[in-house]
PATISE-355733 format. One record per residue (C-alpha): residue number from 0; x negated, y negated, z. Coordinates in steps of 0.1 Angstrom, whole numbers, always signed. Last residue first. Example, Ala and Ser with C-alpha at 12.3 -4.5 7.8 and 13.67 -1.06 7.14 Angstrom:
<rs>
R   i    c1    c2    c3
R   1  -137   +11   +71
R   0  -123   +45   +78
</rs>
This chain:
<rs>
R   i    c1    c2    c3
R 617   -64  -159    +4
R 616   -38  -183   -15
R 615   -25  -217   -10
R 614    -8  -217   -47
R 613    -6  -241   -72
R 612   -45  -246   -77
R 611   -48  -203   -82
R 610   -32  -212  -121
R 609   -57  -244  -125
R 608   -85  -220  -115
R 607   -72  -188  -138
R 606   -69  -209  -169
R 605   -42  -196  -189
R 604   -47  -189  -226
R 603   -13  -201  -242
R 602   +18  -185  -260
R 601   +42  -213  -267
R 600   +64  -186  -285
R 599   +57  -151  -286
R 598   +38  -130  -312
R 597    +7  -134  -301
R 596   +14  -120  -265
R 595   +31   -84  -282
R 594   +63   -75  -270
R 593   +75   -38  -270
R 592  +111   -29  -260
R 591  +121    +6  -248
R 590  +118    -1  -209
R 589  +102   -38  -210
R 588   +64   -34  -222
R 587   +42   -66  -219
R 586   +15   -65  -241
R 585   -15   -90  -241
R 584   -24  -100  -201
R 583   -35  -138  -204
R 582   -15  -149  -173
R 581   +17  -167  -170
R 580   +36  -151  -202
R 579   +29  -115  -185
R 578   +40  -132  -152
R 577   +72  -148  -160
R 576   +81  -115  -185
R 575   +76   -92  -156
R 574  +100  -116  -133
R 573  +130  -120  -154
R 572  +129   -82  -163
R 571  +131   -79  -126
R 570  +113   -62   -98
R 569   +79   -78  -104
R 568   +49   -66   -76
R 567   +50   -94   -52
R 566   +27  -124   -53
R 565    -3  -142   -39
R 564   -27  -125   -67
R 563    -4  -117   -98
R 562   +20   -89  -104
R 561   +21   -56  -121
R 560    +1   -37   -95
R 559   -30   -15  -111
R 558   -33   +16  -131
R 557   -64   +19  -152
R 556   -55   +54  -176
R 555   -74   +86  -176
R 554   -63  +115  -195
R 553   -91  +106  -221
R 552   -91  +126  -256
R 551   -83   +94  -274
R 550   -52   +98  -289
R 549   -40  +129  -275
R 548   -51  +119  -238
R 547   -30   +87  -244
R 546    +1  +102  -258
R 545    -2  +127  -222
R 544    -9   +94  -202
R 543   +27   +75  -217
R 542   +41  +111  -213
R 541   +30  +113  -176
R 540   +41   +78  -167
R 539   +78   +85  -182
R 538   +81  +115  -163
R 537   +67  +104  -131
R 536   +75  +126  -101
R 535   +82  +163  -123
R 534   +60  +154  -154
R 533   +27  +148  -133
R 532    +5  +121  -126
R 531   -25  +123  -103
R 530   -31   +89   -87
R 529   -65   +85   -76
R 528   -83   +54   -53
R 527  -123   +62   -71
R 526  -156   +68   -57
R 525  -191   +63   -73
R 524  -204   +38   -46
R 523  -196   +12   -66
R 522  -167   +17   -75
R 521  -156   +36  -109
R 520  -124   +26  -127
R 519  -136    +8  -154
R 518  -165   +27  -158
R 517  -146   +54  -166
R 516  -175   +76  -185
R 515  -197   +65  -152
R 514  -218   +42  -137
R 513  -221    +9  -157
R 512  -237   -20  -135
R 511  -225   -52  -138
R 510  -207   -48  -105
R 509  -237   -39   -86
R 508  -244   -78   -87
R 507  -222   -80   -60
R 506  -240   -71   -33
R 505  -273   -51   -42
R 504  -296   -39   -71
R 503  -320   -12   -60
R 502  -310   +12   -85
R 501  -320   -11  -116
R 500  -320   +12  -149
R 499  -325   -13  -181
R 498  -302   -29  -204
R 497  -323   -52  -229
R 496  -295   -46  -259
R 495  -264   -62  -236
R 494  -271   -70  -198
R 493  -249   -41  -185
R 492  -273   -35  -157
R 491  -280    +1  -154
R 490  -274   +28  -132
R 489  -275   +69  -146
R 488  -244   +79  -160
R 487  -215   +99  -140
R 486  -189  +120  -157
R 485  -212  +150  -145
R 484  -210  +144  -110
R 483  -177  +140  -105
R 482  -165  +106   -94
R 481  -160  +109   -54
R 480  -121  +110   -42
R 479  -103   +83   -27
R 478   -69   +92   -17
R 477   -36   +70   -18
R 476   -27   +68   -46
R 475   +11   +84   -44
R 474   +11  +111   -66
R 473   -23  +126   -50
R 472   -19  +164   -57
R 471   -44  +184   -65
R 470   -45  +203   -98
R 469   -78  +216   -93
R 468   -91  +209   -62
R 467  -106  +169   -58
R 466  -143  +158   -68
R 465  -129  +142   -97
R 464  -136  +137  -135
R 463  -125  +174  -142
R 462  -108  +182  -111
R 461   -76  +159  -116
R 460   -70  +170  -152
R 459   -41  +192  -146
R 458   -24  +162  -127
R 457   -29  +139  -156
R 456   -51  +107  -146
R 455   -41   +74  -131
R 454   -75   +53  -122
R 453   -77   +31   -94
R 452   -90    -9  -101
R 451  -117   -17   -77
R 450  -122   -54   -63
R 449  -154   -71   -70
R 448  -140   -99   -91
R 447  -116  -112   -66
R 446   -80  -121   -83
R 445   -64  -138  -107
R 444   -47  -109  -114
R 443   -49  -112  -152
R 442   -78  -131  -161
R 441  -105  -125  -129
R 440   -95   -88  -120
R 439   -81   -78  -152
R 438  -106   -92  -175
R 437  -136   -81  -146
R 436  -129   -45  -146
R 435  -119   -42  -185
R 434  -151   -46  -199
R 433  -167   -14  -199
R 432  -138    +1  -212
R 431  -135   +43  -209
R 430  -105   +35  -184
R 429   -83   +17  -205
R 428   -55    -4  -191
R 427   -27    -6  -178
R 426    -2   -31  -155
R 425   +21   -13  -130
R 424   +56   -18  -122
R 423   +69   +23  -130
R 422   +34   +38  -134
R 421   +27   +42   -96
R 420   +25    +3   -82
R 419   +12    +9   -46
R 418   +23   -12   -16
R 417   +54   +12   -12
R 416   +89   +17   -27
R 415   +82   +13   -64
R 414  +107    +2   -90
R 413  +130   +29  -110
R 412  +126   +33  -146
R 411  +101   +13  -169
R 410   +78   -18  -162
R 409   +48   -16  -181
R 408   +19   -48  -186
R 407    -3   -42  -210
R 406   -41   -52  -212
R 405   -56   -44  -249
R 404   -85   -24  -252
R 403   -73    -4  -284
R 402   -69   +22  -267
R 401   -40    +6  -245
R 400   -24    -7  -276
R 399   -25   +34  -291
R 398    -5   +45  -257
R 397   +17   +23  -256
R 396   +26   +27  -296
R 395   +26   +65  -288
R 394   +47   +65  -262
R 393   +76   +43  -281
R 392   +70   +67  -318
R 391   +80   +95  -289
R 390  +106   +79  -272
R 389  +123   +71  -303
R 388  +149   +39  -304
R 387  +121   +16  -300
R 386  +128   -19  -300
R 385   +98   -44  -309
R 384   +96   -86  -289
R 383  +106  -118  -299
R 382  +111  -136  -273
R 381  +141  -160  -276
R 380  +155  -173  -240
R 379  +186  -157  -245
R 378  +175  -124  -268
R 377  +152  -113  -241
R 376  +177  -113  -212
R 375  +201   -95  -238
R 374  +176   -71  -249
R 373  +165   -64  -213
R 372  +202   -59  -197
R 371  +210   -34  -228
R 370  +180   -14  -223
R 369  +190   -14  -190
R 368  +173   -20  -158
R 367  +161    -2  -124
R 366  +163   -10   -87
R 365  +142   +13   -66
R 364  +137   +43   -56
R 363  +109   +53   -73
R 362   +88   +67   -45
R 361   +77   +96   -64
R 360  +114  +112   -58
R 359  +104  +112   -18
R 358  +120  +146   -17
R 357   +80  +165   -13
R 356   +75  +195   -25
R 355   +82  +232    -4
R 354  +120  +241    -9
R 353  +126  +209    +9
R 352  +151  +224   +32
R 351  +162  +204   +64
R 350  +190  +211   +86
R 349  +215  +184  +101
R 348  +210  +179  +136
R 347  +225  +146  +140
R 346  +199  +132  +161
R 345  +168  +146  +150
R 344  +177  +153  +109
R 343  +198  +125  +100
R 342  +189  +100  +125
R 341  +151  +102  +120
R 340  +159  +102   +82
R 339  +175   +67   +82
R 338  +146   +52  +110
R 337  +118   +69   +84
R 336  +131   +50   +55
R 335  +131   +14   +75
R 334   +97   +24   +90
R 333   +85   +28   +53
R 332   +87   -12   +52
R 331   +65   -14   +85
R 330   +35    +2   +66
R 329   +30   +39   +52
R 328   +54   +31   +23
R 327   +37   +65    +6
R 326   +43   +83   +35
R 325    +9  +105   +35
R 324    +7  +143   +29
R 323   -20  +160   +39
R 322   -34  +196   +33
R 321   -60  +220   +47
R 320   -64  +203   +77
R 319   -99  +200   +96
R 318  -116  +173   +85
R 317  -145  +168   +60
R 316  -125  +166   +27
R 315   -89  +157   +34
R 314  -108  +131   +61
R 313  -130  +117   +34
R 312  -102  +105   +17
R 311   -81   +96   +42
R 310  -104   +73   +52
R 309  -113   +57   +20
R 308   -70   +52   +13
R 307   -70   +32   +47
R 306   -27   +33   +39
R 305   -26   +54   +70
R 304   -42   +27   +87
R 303   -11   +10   +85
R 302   +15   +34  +100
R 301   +23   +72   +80
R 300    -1  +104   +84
R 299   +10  +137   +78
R 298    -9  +170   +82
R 297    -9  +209   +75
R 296   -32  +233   +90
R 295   -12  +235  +125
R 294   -31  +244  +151
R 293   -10  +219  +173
R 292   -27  +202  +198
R 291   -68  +212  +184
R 290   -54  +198  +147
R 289   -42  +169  +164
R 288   -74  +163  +181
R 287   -95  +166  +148
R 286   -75  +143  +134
R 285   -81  +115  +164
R 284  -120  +121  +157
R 283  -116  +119  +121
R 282   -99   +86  +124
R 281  -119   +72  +146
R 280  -153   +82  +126
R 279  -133   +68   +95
R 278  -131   +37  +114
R 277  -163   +33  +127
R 276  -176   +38   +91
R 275  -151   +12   +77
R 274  -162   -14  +102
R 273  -196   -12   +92
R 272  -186   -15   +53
R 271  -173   -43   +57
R 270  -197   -63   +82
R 269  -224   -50   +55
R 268  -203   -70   +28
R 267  -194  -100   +51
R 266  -232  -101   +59
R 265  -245  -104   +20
R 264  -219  -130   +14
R 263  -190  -139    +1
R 262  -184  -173   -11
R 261  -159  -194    +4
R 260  -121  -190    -5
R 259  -112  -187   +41
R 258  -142  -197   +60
R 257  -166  -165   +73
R 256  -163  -162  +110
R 255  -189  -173  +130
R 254  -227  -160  +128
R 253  -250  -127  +137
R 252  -221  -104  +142
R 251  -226   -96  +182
R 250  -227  -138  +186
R 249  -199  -146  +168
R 248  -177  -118  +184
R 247  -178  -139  +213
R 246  -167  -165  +202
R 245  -133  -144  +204
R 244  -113  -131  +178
R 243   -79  -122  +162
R 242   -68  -161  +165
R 241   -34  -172  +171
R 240   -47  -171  +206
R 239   -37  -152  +242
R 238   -34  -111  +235
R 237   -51  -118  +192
R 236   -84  -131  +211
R 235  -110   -99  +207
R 234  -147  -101  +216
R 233  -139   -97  +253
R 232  -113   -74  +249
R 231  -137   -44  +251
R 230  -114   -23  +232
R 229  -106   +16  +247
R 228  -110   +42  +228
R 227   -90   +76  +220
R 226  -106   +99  +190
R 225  -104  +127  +215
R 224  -142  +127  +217
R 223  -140   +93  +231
R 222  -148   +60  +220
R 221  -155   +28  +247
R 220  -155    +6  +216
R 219  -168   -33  +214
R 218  -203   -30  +224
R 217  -220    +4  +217
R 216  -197   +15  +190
R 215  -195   -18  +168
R 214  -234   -27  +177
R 213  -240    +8  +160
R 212  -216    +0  +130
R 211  -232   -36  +120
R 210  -265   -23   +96
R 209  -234    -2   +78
R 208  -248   -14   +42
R 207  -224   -34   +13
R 206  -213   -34   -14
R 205  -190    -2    -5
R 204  -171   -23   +20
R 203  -159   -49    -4
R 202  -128   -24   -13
R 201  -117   -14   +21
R 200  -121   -55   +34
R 199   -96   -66    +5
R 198   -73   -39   +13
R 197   -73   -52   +47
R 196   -64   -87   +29
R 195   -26   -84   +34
R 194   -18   -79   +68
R 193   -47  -106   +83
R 192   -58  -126   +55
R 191   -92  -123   +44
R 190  -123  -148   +58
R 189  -145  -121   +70
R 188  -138  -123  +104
R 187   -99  -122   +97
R 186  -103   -88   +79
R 185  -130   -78  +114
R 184   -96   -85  +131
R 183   -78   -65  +111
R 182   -97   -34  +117
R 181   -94   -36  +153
R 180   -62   -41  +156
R 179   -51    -8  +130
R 178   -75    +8  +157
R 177   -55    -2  +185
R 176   -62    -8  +224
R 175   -43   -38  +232
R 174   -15   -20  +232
R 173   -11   +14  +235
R 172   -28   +51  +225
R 171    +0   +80  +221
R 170    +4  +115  +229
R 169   +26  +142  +218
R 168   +61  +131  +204
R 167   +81  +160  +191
R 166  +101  +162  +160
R 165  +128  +180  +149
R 164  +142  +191  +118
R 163  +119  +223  +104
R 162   +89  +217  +129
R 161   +70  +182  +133
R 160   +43  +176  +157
R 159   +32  +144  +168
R 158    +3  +123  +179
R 157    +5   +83  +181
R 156    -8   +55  +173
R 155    -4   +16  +188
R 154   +21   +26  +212
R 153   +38    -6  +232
R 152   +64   -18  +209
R 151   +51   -12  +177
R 150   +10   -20  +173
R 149   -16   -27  +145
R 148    -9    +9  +130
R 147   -17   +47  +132
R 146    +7   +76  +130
R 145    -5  +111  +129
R 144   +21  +139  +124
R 143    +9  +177  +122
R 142   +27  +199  +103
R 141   +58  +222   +99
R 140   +78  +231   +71
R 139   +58  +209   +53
R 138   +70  +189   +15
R 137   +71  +156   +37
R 136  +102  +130   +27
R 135  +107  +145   +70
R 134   +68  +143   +85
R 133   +53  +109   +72
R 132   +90   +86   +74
R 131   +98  +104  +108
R 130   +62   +97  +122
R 129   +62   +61  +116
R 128  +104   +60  +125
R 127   +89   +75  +157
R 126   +60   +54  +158
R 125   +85   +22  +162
R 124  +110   +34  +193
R 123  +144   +41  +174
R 122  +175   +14  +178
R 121  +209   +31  +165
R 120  +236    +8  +157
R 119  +273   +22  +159
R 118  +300   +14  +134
R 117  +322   -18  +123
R 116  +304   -28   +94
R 115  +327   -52   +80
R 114  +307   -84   +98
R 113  +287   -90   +64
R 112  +265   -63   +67
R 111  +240   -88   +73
R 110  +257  -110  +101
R 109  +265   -77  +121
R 108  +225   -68  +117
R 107  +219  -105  +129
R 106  +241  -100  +161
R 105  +225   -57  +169
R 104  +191   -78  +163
R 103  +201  -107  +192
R 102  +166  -107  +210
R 101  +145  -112  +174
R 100  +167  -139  +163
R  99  +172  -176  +181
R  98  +156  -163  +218
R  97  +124  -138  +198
R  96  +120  -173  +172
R  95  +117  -201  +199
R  94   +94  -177  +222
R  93   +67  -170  +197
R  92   +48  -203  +199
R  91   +58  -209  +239
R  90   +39  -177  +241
R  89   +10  -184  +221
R  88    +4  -214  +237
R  87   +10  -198  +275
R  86   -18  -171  +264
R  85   -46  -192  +282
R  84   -23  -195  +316
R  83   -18  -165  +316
R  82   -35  -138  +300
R  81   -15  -108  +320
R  80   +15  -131  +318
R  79   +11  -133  +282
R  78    +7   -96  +275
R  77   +33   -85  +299
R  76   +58  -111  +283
R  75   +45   -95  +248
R  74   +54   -61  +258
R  73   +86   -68  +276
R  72   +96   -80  +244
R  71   +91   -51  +218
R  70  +109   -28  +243
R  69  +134   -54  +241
R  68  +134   -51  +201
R  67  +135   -12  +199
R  66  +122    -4  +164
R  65  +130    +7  +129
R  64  +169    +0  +131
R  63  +193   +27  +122
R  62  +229   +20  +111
R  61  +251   +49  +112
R  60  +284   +58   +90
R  59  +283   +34   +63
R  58  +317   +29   +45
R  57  +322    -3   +61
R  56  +292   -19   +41
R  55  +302   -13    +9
R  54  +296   +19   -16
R  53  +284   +20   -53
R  52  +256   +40   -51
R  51  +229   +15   -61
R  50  +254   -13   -49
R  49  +248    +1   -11
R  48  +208    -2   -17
R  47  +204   -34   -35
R  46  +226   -51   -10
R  45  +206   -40   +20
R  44  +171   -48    -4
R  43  +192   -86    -8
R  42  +199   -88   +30
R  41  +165   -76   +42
R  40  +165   -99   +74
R  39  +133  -119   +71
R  38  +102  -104   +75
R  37   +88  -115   +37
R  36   +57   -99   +30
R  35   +50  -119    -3
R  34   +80  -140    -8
R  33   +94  -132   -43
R  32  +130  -132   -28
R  31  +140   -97   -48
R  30  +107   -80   -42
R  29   +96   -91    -6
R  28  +131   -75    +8
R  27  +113   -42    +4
R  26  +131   -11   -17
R  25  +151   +25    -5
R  24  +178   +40   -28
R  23  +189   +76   -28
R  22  +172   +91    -2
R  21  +190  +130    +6
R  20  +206  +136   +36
R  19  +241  +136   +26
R  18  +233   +97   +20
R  17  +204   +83   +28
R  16  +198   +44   +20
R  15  +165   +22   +27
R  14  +165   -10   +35
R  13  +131   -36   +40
R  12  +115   -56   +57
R  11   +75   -62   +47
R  10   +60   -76   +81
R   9   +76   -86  +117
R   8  +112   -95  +110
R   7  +129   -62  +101
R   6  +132   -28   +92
R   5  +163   -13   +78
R   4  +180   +21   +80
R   3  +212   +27   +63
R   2  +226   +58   +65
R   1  +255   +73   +44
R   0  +276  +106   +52
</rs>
């Protein structure tokens, strides 16, 4: 029996395929238009996901959609009548688009499948694909579901419990009251872009001190023990403006909103890591609730905030379940995965048997290329690049360019489904580098210079340079674990031969401070985003690490996104070499063949101001 479930026209569409009840294909529309979030209909991830296993769109047997449009609606007419008449501009803004599109779904999923699909569509509330993507890829028997998110139709988070295959809705908190809300309107206060830049927020929080968080609590949350809150909606606009927030808000955070590509200052760094406390504090709050409903010791977490890798850290540590397991497409796009498993296991009954890991596959599920494809794409526009016909001799060569400080970009196998780039579409680096931080950040990804750059280590490793259990499992990156102790060095500046301890150094100037073994991969505060890697998820990725480790002793690697700020991660061999030309990274590794920047023709330095001048980017 195939599935298809797709999510659609609010953030990150995508398809994902399940067929006999196991996920064969799944990928976001966002990678094949090269439109950053794209919401349109997923029509090249739909076609991506039948060709993968060679079937057309009459020989699906269910459709499943992620949510329940007219649920959706009745929502935001509530909303703007509630408001009325201040949210009459926002409602004559959304109207065109819900009559042309969003109110005919079951019309534009006909269109899609090319009018042959001649079966039934199945419409799910939104935190049920949420808690159906976290509980069923899951390796539990039975656990705890948390979903948490900006808002669906009505529910903004949800409690659940998931046995064998069912699932069973507990409570819920709704709109406007919403944590995933709240944190992205203190990303729009600080000048990031709301559903993109709240991994921007995360990462500055650590620069800065929590002197907000008690006017947080006291003025704009009524928080209860439960982890349920109330907004005072007085400092928030996003129910009758195109704004998240009020002038209010102004006032309580000592100034107005900080201006989009302006400097950063001391306040948006404290404003950051205020809102990150009060959101951990949610969090662990709504956990410990679960855990209290279902006395189960096993958790999963999908929506947003699930991707609020900080969080979740500290929550594995100081809360109350033993493990968690996080849907590693945790936003809207994972909805898509969760709607096709929902219908497989709740509605058609089918059984489920894991046999105790997790059938997510690592999240590679998608596209892949050819040796054969590459060479030929290579050979027509006349790169010269090195085949390797051993696998061995081809680690080894990866693995001795990264030690040698050079940046190199690595697509091989199956793209990433999810935000995070897991070995298969990621650009490497060494971790031991004190330099490495800022060349990626500021010549490669053209991006902010106090972002943090997550290491990938070996599984069995994990709990050497890591306050994590040995051999835990974090395959998808998305925990944040403190630097061990003894891999840490004392602070200094890294001002050459008159380096000298500074502890009281603040904002970003802590970034020229060297803290660790892996400085390259060590925050601020000492913590660090970790991706364990192991042979049975990511084969290739663990052998590149493994030749690594040999090498140099280290089983830590820098993994970040292969892509540019502004744009997708690469899908393509077209794509990877467009961006390893258009940026100053040095190797670019295509499957089995090796190219080398200096080698190539009309290789230039590219100057990261005139390259951000194209683009209108936040």
């Amino acid at each position: 029996m195939n599935i298809l479930g797709i999510s659609a026209y609010y953030h990150d569409s995508a398809a994902c395929l399940v067929q006999d009840g196991e996920i064969v294909a799944a990928a976001q529309e966002e990678r094949f238009t090269r439109k950053k979030h794209d919401h349109e209909f997923p029509q090249n991830a739909v076609n991506y996901c039948l060709a993968e296993v060679g079937i057309r769109p009459e020989q699906l047997d269910l459709v499943a959609f992620y949510d329940k449009p007219l649920l959706k609606f009745d929502r935001l007419l509530e909303t703007y009548i509630a408001y009325s008449p201040s949210g009459f501009k926002l409602f004559l803004m959304g109207l065109p688009l819900w009559l042309k599109q969003k109110l005919h779904t079951p019309r534009e999923l006909d269109r899609g499948l090319g009018g042959a699909y001649k079966g039934r569509y199945v419409f799910l509330e939104h935190h049920e694909s949420h808690a159906a993507s976290a509980f069923f890829p899951s390796p539990f028997e039975e656990a705890a579901i948390l979903t948490l998110d900006g808002v669906g139709e009505w529910a903004t988070g949800t409690i659940a419990v998931g046995r064998g295959n069912k699932i069973e809705m507990l409570k819920e908190l709704r709109f406007p009251h919403s944590l995933g809300l709240l944190y992205s309107a203190f990303t729009y206060f600080t000048g990031f872009k709301v559903n993109s830049g709240e991994y921007k927020l995360m990462g500055l929080a650590p620069y800065g001190e929590p002197v907000y968080a008690d006017r947080i609590m006291e003025k704009l949350l009524d928080l209860k023990e439960d982890g349920s809150f109330r907004l005072n909606m007085d400092y928030f606009a996003y129910c009758h403006d195109d704004v998240m927030t009020s002038r209010k808000m102004n006032e309580l955070l000592d100034g107005p909103p900080r201006s989009a590509e302006t400097d950063i200052s001391q306040r948006e760094m404290d404003i950051a890591a205020s809102i990150q406390v009060v959101t951990e504090e949610i969090i662990l709050r709504i956990a410990a609730y679960a855990h209290q409903l279902t006395g189960l010791e096993n958790l999963t977490m999908a929506g947003g905030v699930a991707l609020n890798c900080v969080g979740n850290g500290r929550l594995l540590r100081e809360g109350p379940f033993e493990n968690i397991w996080i849907q590693p497409a945790a936003g809207d796009a994972g909805g898509a995965l969760g709607a096709a498993t929902f219908v497989w296991h709740q509605l058609l009954d089918n059984p489920r048997d894991n046999g105790g890991v997790d059938v997510q596959k690592g999240s590679l599920l998608g596209p892949q290329y050819s040796n054969e494809e590459i060479r030929t794409y290579l050979d027509s526009i006349g790169a010269v690049y090195h085949f390797y016909e051993d696998d061995e001799k081809l680690y080894d060569r990866i693995a001795e360019l990264i030690a040698d400080e050079n940046v190199v970009g690595h697509m091989g196998g199956r793209m990433e489904f999810g935000p995070r780039a897991l070995g298969a579409r990621s650009i490497l680096g060494d971790a031991r580098s004190t330099k490495m931080q800022s060349v990626m950040n500021l010549k490669i990804k053209f991006r902010e210079s106090f972002r943090p750059f997550a290491p990938a280590i070996l599984r069995e490793d994990v709990d050497e340079f890591f306050e994590m259990r040995p051999n835990e499992d974090s395959p998808y990156m998305l925990l944040v674990a403190p630097v061990k102790d003894e891999k840490r060095l004392p602070v200094v500046e890294d001002t050459g031969p008159e380096a000298k301890a500074n502890a009281n150094v603040k904002g970003l100037d802590k970034l020229k401070q060297i803290r660790s073994t892996v400085p390259a991969i060590t925050h601020v505060d000492y913590s660090a985003r970790v991706q364990t890697i192991d042979e049975e998820r990511h084969p290739r990725f663990y052998r590149i690490a493994k030749a690594f480790k040999e090498k140099t002793g280290s089983p830590v690697l820098i993994n970040t996104s292969f892509n540019v700020r502004g744009e997708p991660i690469v899908c393509t061999p077209e794509d990877a070499y467009r961006c390893f030309m258009g940026t100053n990274m040095d190797v670019l590794v295509l499957e089995d063949s090796v190219l080398l920047k200096s080698e190539q023709p009309e290789a230039v330095v590219v100057d990261r101001d005139a390259y951000l001048a194209q683009f209108a980017l936040d």
